[in-house]
C-alpha positions in Angstrom: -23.5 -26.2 70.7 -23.8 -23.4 73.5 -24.2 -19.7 72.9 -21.6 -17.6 73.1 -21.7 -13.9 75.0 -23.8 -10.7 74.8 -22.3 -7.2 74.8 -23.9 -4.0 76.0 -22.6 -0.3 76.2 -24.9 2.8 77.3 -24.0 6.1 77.0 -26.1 9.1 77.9 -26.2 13.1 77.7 -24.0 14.4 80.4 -26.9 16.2 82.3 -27.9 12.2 83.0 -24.4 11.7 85.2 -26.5 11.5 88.6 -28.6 9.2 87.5 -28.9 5.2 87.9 -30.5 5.4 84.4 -28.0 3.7 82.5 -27.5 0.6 84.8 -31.0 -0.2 84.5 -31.7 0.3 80.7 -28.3 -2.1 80.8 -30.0 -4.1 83.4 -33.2 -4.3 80.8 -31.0 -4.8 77.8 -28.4 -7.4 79.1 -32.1 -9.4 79.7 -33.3 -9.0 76.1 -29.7 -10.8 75.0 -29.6 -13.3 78.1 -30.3 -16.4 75.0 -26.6 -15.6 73.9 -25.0 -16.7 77.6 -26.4 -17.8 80.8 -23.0 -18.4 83.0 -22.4 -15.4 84.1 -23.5 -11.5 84.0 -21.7 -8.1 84.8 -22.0 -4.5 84.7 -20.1 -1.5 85.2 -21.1 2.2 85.3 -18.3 5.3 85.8 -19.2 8.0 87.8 -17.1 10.6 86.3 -14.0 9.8 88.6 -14.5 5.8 89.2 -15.8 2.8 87.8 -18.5 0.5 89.6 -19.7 -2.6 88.8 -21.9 -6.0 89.8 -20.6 -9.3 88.5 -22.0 -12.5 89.4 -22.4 -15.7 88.4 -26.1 -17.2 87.1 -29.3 -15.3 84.9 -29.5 -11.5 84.8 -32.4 -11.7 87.4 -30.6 -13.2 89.8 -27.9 -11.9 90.4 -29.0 -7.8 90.4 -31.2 -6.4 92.9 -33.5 -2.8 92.6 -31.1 -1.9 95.2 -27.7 -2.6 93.5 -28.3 -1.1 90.5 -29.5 2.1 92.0 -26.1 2.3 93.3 -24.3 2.4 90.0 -24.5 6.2 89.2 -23.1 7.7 85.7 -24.0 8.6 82.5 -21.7 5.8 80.4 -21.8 2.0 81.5 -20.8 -1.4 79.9 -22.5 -4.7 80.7 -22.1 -8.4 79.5 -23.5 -11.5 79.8 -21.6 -14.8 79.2 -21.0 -18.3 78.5 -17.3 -19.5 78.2 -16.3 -20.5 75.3 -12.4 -19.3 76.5 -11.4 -20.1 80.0 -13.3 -21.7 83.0 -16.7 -21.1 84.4 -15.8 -19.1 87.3 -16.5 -15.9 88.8 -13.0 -14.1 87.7 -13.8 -14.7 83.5 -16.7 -12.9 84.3 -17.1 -9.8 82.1 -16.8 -6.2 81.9 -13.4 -6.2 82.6 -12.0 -3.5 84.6 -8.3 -2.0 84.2 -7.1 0.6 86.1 -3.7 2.3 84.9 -2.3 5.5 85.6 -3.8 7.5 82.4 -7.4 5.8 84.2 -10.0 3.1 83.5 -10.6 1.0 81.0 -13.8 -1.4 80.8 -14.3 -4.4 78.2 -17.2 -6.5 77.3 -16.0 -9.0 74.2 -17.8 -11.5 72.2 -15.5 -14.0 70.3 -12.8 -16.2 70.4 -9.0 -15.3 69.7 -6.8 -18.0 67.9 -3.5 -16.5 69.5 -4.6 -15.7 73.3 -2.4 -17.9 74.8 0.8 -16.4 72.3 -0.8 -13.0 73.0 -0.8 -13.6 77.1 2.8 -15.7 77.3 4.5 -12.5 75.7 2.9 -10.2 78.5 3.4 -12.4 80.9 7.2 -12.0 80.0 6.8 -8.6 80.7 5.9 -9.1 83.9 1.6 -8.6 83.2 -0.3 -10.9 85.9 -3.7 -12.2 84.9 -6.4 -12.8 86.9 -8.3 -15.1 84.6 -7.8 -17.3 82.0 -10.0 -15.5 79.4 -8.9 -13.7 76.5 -10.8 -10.9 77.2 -7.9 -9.8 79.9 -5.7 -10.4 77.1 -6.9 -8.0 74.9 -7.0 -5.5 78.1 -3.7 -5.7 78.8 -3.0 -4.9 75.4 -4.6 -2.1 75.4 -3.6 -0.7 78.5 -0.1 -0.9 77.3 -1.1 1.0 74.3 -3.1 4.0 76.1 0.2 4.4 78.4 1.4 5.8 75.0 -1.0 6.7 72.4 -4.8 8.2 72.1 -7.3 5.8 72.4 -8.0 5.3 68.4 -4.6 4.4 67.7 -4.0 2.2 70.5 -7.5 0.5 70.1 -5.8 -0.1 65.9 -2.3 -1.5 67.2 -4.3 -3.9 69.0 -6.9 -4.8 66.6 -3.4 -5.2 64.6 -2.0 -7.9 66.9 -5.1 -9.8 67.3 -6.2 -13.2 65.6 -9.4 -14.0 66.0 -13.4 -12.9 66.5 -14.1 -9.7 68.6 -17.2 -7.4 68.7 -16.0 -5.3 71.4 -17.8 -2.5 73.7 -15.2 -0.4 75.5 -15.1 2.2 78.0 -12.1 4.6 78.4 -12.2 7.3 80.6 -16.0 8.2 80.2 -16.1 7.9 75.8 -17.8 4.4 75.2 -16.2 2.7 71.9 -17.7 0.2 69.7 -14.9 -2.7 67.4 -15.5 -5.4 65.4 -13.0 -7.2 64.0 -11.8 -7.2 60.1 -14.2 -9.9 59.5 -17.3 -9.1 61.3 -17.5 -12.8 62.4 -20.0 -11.6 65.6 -22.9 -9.3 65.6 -22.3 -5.4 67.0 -25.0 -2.9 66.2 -25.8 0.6 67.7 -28.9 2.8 68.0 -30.5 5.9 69.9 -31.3 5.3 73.2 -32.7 7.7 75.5 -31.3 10.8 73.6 -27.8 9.2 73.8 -26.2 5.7 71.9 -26.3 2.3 72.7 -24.3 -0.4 71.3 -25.0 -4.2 72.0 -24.7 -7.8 70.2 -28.4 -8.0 68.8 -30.7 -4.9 67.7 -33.2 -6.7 69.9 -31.7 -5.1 72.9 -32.5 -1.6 71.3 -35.7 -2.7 70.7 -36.5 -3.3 74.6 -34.9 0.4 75.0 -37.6 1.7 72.9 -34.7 3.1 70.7 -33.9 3.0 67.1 -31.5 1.0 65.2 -29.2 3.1 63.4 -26.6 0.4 61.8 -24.6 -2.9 62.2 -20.7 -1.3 63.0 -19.0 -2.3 60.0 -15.8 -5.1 59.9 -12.9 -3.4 61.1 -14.9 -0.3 62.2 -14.3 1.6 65.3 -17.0 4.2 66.6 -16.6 6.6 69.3 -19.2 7.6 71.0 -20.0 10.8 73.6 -22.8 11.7 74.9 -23.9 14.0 72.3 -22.7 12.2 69.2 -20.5 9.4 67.6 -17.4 9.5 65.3 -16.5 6.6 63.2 -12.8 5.2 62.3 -12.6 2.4 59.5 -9.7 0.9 60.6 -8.4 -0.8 57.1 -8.9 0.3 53.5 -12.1 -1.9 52.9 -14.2 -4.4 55.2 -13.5 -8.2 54.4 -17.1 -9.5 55.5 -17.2 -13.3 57.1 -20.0 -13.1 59.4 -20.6 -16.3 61.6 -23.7 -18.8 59.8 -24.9 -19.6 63.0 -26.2 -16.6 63.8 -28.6 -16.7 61.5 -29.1 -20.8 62.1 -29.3 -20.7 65.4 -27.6 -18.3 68.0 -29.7 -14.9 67.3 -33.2 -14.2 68.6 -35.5 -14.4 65.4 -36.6 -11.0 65.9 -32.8 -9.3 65.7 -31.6 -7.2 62.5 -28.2 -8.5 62.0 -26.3 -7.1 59.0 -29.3 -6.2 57.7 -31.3 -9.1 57.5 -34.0 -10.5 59.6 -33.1 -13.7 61.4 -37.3 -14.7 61.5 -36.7 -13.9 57.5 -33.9 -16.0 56.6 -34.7 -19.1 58.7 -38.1 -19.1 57.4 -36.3 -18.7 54.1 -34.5 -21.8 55.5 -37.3 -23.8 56.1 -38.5 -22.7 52.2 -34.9 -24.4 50.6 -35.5 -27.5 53.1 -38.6 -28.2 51.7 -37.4 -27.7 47.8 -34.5 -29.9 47.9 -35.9 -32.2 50.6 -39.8 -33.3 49.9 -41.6 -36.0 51.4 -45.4 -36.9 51.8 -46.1 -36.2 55.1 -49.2 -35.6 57.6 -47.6 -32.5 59.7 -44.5 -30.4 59.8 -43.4 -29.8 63.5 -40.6 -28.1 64.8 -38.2 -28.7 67.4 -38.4 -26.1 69.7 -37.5 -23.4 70.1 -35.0 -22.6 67.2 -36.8 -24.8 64.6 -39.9 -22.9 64.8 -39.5 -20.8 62.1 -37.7 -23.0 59.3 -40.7 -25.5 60.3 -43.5 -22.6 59.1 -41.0 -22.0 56.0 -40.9 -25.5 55.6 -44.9 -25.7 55.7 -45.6 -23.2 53.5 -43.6 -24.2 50.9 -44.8 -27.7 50.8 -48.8 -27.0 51.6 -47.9 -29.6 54.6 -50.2 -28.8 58.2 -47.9 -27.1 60.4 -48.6 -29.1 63.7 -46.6 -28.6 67.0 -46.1 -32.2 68.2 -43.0 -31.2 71.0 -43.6 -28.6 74.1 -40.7 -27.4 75.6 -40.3 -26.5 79.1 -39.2 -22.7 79.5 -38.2 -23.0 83.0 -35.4 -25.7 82.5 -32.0 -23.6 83.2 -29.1 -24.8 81.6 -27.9 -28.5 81.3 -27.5 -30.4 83.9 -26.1 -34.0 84.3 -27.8 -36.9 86.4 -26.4 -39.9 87.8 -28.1 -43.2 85.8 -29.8 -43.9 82.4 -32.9 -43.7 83.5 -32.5 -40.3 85.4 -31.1 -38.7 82.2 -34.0 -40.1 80.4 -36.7 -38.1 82.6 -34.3 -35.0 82.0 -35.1 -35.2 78.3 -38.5 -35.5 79.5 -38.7 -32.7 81.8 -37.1 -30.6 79.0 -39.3 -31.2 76.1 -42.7 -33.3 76.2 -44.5 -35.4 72.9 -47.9 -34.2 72.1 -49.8 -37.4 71.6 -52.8 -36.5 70.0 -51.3 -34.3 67.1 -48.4 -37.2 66.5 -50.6 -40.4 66.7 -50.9 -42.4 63.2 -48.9 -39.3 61.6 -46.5 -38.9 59.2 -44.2 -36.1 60.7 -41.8 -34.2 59.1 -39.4 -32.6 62.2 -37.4 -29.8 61.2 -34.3 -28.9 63.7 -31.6 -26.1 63.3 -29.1 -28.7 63.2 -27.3 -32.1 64.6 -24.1 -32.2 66.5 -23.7 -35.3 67.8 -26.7 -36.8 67.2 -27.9 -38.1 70.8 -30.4 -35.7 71.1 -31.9 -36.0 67.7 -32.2 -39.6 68.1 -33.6 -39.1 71.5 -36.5 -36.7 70.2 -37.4 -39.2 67.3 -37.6 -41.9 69.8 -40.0 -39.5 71.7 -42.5 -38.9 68.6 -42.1 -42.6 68.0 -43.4 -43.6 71.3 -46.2 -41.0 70.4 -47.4 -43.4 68.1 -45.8 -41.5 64.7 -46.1 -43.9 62.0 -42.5 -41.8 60.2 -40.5 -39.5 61.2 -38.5 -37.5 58.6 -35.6 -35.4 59.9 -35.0 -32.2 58.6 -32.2 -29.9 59.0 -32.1 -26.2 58.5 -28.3 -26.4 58.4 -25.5 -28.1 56.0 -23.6 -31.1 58.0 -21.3 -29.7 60.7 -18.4 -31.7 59.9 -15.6 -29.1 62.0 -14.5 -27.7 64.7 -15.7 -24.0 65.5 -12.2 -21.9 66.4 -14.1 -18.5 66.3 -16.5 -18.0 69.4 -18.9 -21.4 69.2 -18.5 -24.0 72.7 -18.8 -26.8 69.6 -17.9 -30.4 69.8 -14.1 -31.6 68.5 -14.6 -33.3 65.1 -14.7 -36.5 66.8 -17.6 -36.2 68.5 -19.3 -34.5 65.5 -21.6 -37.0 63.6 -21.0 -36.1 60.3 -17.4 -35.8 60.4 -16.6 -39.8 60.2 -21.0 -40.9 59.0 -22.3 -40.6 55.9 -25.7 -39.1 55.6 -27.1 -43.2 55.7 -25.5 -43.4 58.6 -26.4 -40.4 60.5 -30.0 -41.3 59.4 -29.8 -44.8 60.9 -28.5 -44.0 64.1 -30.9 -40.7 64.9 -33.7 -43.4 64.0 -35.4 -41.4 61.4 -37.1 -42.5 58.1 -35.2 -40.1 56.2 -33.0 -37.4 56.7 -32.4 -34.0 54.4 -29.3 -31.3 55.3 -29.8 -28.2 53.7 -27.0 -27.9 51.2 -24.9 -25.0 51.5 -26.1 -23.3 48.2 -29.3 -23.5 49.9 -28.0 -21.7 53.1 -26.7 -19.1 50.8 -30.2 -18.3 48.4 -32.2 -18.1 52.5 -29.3 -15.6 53.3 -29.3 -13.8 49.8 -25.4 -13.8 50.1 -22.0 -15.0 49.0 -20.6 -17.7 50.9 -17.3 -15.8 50.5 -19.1 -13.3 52.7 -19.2 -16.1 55.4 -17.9 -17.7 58.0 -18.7 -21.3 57.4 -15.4 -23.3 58.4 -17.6 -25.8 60.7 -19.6 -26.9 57.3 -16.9 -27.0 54.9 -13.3 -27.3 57.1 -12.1 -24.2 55.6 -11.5 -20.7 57.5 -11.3 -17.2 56.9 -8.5 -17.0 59.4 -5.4 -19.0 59.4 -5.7 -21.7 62.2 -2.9 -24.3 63.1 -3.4 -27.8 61.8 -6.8 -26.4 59.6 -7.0 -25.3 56.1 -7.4 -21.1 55.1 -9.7 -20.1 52.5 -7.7 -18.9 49.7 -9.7 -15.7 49.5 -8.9 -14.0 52.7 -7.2 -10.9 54.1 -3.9 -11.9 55.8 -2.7 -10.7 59.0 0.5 -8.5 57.1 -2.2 -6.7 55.0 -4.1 -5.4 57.8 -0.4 -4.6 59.5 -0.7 -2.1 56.7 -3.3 -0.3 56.9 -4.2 3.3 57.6 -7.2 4.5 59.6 -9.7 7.2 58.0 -12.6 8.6 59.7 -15.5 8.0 57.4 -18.0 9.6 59.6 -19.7 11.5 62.2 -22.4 12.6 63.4 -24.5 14.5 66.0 -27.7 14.4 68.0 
């Protein structure tokens, strides 16, 4: 699995319009979320009359300069970071996307995945739209453009939201008013804060916590929040929110220090590591993690169990993303070069490794290998997720259920070919007592095959809120507020 994209939006007190203050605070804050997509970066900042932005492809740090940001003068800016998991890896899917029309600009950062982009973009196309990328993110622009020809931006933003299938957490800019949406389900992260005596909004709270701002709240499922420079005004677009927030956030995606819908991701993966050890024990020297998202399910696990917490792996923080080198043996010293045995706190152990999960199982079986080598005398495998077993339509770069292990394995059989003494999944009623949730409130298609969404060829969950429903709905402002 890859991660998926990181949205930022910054605006500020009028009086701040001369400033480059916003583009570096985005700058600062598109760094804090650079773990949700390493591709590509962009930024845009309006100057009261014009938009101006730097995309680019690679890290945040290398591809802004002290001198390019200090260009980007305004008082309301977007920014984005990515990694594709719609369209190519090139440099015209990088994000914000800009839109001029004749009522002015429009800017959009977008996390998520739509299930009818390419039905979405061959009825525009029709109408004679051209696209630039092959991204859904210029879908849902085009969309909305066509709507702001006609309508305020509220009720164009809710005919849109109407027409779309699919995961969005969306920052916005229209005409100098930034605009926070998250889709019916909440299937990706949005939160918001006080920043600077204005409002931020961005994927993980973590980015408000560089700011040295405060978190006010997650935007709510279906919620859209409008935002000036001296206060916000919030539209629930639908009669009720129909939570189905994506697992993986919690398992994996999310930095272990964000908030996200109220819970702690350090919190519930250690809470992770608690149900791993419950429902999977074993007499074992150490628990060691798999760094670096294992960590904390591994200390859950520990503590539970009274087993040593031991780091027997070291991974290399400089490694960018992967890479792919010609010959077995020069693929081999990759794995190396990316993550390194600890001899002397594996040799003659029994080790319990606890990972987020397994996908296809070549890199777990490649790891166990590594503490074998080590000298462990067992290795026990430990997972701090149920058995992927399908497909992620919803924002996730995952494997097709071929290539997922535990689609076509049995647990026996996954065990065997990892090379592992044993191996424990948490079950999904475990999942659910470390998130303190229903599983109704959700998303967890890729362990069980079903989806809150409806999804060619897949099965629905019965329990869901269709597409004519929301066709329906009414928008009520439910509040506002001011600094």
């Amino acid at each position: 699995m890859k991660e998926e994209c990181g949205v930022a939006g910054l605006i500020l007190p009028e009086d701040r319009s001369l400033s480059n203050t916003v583009a570096f605070k985005l700058y600062y804050a598109l760094y804090a979320l650079q773990h949700r997509g390493q591709e590509s970066t962009g930024i845009m900042v309006y100057d009261g009359t014009a938009p101006h932005s730097i995309k680019g492809m690679g890290l945040v740090p290398d591809v802004y300069s002290k001198e390019s940001l200090g260009r980007l003068i305004g008082n309301v800016g977007v920014g984005h970071v990515r990694y594709s998991t719609s369209g190519g890896s090139k440099i015209e899917n990088c994000q914000p996307f800009i839109l001029n029309f004749k009522g002015g600009t429009v800017a959009i950062s977008h996390n998520g995945n739509l299930v009818n982009a390419k039905a979405l973009k061959d009825e525009l196309e029709c109408e004679g739209r051209i696209f630039i990328s092959d991204s859904d993110t210029e879908v849902i622009g085009h969309l909305l453009v066509k709507e702001l020809i006609r309508h305020k931006p509220v009720e164009s933003i809710r005919n849109v939201m109407r027409k779309l299938v699919g995961s969005y957490s969306l920052v916005i800019h229209i005409n100098g008013i930034l605009y926070a949406v998250r889709d019916p389900f909440g299937f990706k992260p949005l939160c918001f804060g006080e920043v600077d005596g204005g409002y931020g909004v961005f994927s993980e709270s973590v980015a408000i916590d560089t700011l040295n701002g405060t978190l006010i709240r997650d935007v709510h499922p279906g919620e859209v929040i409008v935002f000036t420079g001296d206060g916000f005004e919030s539209h629930q677009i639908g009669c009720e929110p129909h939570p189905a927030h994506c697992v993986f956030e919690f398992i994996y995606f999310a930095r272990p220090d964000s908030v996200i819908d109220g819970k702690l991701v350090y919190k519930v993966r250690e809470n992770i590591g608690r149900e791993l050890a419950r429902e999977h024990p074993v007499d074992a020297d150490i628990v060691s993690p798999v760094p670096d998202s294992g960590i904390t399910s591994a200390i859950g696990y520990a503590r539970e169990s009274g087993t040593k917490y031991l780091e027997c792996l070291m991974k290399n923080r400089y490694i960018g993303r992967t890479f792919i080198l010609p010959g077995q043996e020069l693929r081999e010293t990759a794995v190396r070069l990316k993550m390194n045995a600890i001899h002397d706190n594996i040799k003659g152990k029994r080790v319990v490794l606890v990972d987020d999960s397994i996908v296809r199982g070549t890199t777990s079986r490649r790891i166990i290998d590594m503490v074998r080598r080590s000298g462990a005398s067992e290795v026990h495998a430990r997972v701090g997720s149920p058995a992927i077993i399908a497909p992620c339509y919803l924002g996730i770069d995952m494997a097709t259920r071929q290539e997922l292990i535990a689609s076509y394995k049995t647990i026996k059989e996954v065990e065997s070919l990892i090379n592992a003494d044993s191996l424990g999944y948490l079950s999904i009623d475990g999942l659910m007592r470390a998130l303190e949730c229903d599983k109704n409130d959700m998303c967890i298609g890729c362990l069980t095959g079903e989806y809150p969404v409806e999804i060619p060829g897949e099965n629905c969950r019965r329990k869901q809120m269709r597409l004519d429903d929301f066709n329906n709905m009414e928008d009520s402002r439910i509040a506002s507020s001011n600094s």
